[in-house]
mmCIF file as gemmi writes it, N, C-alpha and C atoms, coordinates in Angstrom:
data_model
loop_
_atom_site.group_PDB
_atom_site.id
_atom_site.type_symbol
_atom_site.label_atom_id
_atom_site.label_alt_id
_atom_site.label_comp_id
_atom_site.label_asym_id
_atom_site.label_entity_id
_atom_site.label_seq_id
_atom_site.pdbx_PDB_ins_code
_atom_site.Cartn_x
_atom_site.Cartn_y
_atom_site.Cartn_z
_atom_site.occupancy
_atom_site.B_iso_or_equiv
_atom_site.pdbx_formal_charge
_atom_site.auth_seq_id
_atom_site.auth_asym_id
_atom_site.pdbx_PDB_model_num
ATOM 1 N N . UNK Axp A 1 ? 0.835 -1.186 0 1 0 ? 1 A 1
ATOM 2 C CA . UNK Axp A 1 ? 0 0 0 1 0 ? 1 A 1
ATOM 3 C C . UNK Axp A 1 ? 0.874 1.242 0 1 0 ? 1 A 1
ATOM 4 N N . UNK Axp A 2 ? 0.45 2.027 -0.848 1 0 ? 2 A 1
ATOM 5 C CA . UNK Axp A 2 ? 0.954 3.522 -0.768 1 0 ? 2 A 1
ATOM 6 C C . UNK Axp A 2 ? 0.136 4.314 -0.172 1 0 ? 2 A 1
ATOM 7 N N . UNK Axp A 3 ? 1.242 5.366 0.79 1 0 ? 3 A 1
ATOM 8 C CA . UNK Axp A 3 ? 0.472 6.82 1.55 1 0 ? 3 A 1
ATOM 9 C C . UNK Axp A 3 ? 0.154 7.947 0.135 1 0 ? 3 A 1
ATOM 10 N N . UNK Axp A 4 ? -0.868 8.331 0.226 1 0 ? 4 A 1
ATOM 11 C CA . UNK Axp A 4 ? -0.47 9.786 -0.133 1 0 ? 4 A 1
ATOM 12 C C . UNK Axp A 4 ? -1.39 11.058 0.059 1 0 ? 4 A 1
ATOM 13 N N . UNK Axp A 5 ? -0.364 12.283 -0.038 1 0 ? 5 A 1
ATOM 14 C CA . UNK Axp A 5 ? -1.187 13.296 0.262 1 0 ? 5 A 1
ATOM 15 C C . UNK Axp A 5 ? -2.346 13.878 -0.466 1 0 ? 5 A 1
ATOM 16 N N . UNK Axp A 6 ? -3.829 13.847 0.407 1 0 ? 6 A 1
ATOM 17 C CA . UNK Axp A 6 ? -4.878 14.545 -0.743 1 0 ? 6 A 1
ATOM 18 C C . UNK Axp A 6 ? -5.502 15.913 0.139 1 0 ? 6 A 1
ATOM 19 N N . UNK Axp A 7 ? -6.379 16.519 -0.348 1 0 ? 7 A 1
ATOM 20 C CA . UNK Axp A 7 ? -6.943 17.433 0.105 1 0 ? 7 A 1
ATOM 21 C C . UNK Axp A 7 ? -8.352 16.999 -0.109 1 0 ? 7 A 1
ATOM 22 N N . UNK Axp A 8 ? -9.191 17.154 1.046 1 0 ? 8 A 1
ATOM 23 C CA . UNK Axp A 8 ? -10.797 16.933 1.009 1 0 ? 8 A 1
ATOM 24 C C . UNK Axp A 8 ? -11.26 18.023 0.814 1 0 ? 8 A 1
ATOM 25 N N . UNK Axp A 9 ? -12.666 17.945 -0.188 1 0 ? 9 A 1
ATOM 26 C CA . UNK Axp A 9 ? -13.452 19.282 -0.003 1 0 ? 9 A 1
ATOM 27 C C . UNK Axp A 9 ? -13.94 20.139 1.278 1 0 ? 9 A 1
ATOM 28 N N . UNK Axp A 10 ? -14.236 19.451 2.043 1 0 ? 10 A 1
ATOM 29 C CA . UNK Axp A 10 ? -14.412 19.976 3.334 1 0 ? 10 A 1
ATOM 30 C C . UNK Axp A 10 ? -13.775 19.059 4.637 1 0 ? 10 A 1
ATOM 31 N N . UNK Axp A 11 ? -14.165 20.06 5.87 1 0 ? 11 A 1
ATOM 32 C CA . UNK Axp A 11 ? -13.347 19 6.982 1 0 ? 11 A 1
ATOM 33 C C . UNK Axp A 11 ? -14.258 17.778 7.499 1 0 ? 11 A 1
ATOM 34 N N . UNK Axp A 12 ? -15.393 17.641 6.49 1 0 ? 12 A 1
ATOM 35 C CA . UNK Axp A 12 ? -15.792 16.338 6.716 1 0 ? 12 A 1
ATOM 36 C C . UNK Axp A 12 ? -15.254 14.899 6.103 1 0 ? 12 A 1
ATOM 37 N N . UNK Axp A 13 ? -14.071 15.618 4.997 1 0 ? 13 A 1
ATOM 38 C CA . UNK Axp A 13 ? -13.274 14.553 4.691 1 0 ? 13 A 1
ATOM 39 C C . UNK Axp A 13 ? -14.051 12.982 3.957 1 0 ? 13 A 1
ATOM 40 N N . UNK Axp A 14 ? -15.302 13.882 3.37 1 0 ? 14 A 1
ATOM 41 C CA . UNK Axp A 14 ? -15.658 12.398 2.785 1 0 ? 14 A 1
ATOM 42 C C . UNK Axp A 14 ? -15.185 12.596 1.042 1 0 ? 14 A 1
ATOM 43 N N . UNK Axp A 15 ? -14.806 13.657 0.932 1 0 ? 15 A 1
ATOM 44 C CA . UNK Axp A 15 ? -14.469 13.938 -0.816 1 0 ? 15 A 1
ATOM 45 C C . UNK Axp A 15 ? -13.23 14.248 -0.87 1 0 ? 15 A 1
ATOM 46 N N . UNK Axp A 16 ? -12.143 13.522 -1.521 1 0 ? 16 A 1
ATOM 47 C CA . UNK Axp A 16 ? -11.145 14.134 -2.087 1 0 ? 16 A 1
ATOM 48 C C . UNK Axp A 16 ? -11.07 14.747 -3.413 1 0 ? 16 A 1
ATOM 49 N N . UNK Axp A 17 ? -10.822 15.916 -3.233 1 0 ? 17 A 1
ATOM 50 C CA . UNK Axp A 17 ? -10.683 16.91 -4.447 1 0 ? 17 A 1
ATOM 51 C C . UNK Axp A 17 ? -9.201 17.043 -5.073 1 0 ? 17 A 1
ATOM 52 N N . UNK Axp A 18 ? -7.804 16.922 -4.286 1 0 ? 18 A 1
ATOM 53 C CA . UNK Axp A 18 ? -7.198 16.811 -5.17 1 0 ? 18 A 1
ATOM 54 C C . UNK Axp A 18 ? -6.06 16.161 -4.593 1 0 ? 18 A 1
ATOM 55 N N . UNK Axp A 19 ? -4.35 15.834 -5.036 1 0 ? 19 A 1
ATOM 56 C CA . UNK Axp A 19 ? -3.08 14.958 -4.501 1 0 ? 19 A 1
ATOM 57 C C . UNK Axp A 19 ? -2.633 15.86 -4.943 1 0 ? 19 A 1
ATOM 58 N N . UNK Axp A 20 ? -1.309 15.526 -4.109 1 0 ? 20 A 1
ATOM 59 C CA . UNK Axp A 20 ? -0.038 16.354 -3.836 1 0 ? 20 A 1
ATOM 60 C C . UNK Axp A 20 ? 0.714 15.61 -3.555 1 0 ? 20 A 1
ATOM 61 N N . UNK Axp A 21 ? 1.984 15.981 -4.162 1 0 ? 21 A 1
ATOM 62 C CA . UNK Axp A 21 ? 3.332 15.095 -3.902 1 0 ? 21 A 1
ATOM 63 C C . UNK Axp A 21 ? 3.965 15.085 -2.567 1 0 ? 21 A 1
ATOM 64 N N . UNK Axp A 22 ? 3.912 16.281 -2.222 1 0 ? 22 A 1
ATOM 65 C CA . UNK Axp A 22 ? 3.761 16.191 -0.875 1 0 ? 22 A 1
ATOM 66 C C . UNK Axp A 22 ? 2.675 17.362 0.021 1 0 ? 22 A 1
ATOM 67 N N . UNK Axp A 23 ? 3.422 17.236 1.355 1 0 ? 23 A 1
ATOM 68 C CA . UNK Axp A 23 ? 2.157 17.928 2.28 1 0 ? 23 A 1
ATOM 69 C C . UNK Axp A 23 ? 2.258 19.841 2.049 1 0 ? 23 A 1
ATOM 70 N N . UNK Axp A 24 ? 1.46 19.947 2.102 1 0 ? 24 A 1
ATOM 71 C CA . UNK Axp A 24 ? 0.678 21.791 1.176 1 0 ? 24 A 1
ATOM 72 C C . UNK Axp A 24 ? 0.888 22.828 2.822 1 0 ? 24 A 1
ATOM 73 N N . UNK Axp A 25 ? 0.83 24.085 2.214 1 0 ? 25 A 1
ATOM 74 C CA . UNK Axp A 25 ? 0.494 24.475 3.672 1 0 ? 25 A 1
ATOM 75 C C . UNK Axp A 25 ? -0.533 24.538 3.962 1 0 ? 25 A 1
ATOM 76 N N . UNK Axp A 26 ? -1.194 24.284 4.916 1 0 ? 26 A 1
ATOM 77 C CA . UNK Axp A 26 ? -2.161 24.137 5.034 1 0 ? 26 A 1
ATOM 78 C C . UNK Axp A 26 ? -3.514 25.442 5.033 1 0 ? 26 A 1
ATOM 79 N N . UNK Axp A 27 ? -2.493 26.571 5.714 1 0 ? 27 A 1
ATOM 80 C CA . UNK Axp A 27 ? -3.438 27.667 5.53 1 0 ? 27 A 1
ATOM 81 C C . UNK Axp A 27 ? -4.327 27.869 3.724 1 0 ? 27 A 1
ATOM 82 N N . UNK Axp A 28 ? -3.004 27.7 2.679 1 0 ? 28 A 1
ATOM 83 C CA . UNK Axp A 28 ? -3.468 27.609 1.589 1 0 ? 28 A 1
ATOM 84 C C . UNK Axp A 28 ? -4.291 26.065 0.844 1 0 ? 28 A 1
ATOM 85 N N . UNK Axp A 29 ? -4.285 25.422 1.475 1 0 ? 29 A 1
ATOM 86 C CA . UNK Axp A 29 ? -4.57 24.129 0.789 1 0 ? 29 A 1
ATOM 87 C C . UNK Axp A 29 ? -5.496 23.443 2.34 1 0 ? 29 A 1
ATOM 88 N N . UNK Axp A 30 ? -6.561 23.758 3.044 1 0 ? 30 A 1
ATOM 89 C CA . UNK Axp A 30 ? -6.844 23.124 4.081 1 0 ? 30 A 1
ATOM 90 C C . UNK Axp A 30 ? -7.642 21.658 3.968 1 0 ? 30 A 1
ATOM 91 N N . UNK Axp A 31 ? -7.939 20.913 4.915 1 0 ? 31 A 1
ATOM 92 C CA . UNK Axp A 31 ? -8.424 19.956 5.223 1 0 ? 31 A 1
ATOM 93 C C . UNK Axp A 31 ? -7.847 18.813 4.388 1 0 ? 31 A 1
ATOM 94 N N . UNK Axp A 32 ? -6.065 19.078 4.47 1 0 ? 32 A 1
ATOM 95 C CA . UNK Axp A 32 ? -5.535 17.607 4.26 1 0 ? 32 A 1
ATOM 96 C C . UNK Axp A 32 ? -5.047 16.547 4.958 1 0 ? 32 A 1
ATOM 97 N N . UNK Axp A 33 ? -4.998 15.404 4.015 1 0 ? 33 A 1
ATOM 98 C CA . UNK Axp A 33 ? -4.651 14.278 5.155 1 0 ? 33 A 1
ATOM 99 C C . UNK Axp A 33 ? -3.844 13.414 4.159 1 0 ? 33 A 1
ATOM 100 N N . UNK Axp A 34 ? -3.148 12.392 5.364 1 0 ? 34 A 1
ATOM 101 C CA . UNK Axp A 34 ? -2.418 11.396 4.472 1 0 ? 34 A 1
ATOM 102 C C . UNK Axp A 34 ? -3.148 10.461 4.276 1 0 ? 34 A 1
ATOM 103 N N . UNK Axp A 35 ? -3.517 9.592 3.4 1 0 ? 35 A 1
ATOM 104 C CA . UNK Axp A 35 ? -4.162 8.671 3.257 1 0 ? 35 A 1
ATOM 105 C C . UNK Axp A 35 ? -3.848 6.962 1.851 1 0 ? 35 A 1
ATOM 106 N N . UNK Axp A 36 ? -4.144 6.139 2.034 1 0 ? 36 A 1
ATOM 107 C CA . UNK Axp A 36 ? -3.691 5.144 1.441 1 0 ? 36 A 1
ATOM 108 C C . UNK Axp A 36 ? -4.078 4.816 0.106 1 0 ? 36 A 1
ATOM 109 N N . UNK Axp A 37 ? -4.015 4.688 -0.739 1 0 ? 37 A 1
ATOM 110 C CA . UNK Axp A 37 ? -4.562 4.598 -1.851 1 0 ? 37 A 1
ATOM 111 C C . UNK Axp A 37 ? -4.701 3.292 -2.497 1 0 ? 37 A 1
ATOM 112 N N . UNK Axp A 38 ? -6.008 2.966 -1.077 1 0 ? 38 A 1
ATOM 113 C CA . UNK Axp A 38 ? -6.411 1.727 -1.674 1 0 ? 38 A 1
ATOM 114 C C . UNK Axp A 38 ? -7.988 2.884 -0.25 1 0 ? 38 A 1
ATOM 115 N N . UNK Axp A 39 ? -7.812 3.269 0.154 1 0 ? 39 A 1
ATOM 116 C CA . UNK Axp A 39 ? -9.076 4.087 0.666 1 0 ? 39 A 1
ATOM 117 C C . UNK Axp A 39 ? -9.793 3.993 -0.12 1 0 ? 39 A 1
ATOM 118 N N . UNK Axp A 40 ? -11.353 4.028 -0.207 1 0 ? 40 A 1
ATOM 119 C CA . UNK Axp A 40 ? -11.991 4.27 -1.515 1 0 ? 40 A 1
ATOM 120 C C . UNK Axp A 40 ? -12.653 5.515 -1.488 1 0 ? 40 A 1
ATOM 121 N N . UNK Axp A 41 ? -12.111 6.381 -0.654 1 0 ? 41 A 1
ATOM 122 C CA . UNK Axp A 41 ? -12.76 8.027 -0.889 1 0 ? 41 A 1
ATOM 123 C C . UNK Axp A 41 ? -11.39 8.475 -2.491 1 0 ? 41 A 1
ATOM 124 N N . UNK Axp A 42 ? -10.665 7.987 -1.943 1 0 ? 42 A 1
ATOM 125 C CA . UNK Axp A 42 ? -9.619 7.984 -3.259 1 0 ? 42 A 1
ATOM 126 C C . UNK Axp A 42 ? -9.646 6.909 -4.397 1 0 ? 42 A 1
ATOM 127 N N . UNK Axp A 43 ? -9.801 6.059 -4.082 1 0 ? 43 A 1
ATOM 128 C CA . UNK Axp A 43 ? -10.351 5.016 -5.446 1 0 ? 43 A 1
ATOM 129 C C . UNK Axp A 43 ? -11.35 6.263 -5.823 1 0 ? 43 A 1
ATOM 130 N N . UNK Axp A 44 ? -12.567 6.677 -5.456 1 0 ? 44 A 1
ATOM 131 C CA . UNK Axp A 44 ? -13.484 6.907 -6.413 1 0 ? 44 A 1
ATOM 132 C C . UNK Axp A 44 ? -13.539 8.466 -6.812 1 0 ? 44 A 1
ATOM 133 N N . UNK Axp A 45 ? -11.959 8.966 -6.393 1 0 ? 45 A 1
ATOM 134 C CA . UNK Axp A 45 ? -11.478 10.083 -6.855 1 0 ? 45 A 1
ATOM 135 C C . UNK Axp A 45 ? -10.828 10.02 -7.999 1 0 ? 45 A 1
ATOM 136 N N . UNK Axp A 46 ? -9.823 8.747 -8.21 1 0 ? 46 A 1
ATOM 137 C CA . UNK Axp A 46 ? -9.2 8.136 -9.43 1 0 ? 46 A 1
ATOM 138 C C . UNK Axp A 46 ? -9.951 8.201 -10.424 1 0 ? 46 A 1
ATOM 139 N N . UNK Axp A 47 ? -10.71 7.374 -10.23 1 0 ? 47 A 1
ATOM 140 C CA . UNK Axp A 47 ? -12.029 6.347 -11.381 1 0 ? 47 A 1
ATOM 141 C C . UNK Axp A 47 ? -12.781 8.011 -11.721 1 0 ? 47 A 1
ATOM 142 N N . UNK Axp A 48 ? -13.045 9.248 -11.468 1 0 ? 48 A 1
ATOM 143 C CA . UNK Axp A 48 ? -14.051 9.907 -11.611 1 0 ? 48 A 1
ATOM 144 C C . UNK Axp A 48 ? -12.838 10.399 -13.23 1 0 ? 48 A 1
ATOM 145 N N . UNK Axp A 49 ? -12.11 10.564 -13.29 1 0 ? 49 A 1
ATOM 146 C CA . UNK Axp A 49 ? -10.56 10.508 -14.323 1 0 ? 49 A 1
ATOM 147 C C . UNK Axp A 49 ? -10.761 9.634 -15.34 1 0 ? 49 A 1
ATOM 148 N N . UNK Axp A 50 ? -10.751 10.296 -16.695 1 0 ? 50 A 1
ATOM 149 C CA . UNK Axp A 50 ? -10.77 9.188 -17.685 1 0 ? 50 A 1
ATOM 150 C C . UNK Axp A 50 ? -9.906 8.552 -17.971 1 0 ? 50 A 1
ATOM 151 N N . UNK Axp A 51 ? -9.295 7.55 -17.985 1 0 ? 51 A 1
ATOM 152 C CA . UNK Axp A 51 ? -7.841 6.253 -18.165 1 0 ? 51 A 1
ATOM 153 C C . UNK Axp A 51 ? -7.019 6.97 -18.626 1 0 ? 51 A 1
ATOM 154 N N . UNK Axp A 52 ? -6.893 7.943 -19.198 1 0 ? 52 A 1
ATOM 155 C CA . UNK Axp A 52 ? -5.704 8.387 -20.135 1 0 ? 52 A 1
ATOM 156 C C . UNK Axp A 52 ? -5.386 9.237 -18.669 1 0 ? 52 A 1
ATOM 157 N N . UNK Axp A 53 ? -5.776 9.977 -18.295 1 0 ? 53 A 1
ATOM 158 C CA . UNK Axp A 53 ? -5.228 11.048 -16.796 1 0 ? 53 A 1
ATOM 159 C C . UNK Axp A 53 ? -4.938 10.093 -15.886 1 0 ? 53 A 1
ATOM 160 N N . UNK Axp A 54 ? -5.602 8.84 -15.777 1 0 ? 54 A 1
ATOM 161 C CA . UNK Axp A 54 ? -5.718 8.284 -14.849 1 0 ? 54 A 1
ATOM 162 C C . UNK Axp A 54 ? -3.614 7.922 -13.935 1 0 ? 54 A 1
ATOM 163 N N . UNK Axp A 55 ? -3.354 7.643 -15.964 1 0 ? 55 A 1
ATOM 164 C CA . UNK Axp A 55 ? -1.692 7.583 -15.803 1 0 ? 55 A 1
ATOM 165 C C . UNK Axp A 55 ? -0.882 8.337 -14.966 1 0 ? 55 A 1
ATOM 166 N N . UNK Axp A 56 ? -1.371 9.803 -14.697 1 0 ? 56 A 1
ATOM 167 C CA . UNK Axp A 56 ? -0.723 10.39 -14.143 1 0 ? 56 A 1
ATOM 168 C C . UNK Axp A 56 ? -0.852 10.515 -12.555 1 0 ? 56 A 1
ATOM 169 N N . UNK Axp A 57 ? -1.792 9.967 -12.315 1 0 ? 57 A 1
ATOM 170 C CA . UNK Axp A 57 ? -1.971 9.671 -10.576 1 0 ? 57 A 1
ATOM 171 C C . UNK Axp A 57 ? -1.67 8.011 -9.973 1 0 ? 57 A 1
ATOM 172 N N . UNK Axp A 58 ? -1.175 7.826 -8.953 1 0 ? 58 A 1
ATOM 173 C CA . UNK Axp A 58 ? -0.796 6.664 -8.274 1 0 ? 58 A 1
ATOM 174 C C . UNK Axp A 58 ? -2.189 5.968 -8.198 1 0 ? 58 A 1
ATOM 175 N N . UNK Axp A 59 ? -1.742 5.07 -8.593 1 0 ? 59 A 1
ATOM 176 C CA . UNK Axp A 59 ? -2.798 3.994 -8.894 1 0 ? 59 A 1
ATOM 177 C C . UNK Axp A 59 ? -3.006 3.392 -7.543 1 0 ? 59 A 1
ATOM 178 N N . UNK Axp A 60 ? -4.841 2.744 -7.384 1 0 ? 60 A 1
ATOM 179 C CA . UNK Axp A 60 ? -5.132 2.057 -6.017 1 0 ? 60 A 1
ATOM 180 C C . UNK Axp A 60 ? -4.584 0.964 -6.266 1 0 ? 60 A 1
């Protein structure tokens, strides 16, 4: 399993909106977390990506 950094839409943390290579400051980039990418708030952040983009993000 891989960590990685995403940002949720809100601090309810059920939507990830976007990844980062690494951790953001937070004042500018809030409500992030580390998370595994086999999570499926991030699987179904991947999959929303059509296969060709998909290349460019760490796969679940």
């Amino acid at each position: 399993m891989a960590s990685i950094h995403v940002q949720f839409e809100d601090e309810s943390e059920q939507r990830v909106v976007a990844v980062f290579g690494s951790e953001q400051q937070s004042d500018v980039y809030p409500n992030q977390a580390v998370i595994e990418t086999t999570d499926l708030r991030y699987i179904e952040f991947y999959e929303s990506f059509p296969v060709f983009m998909r290349a460019t993000l760490p796969a679940p």
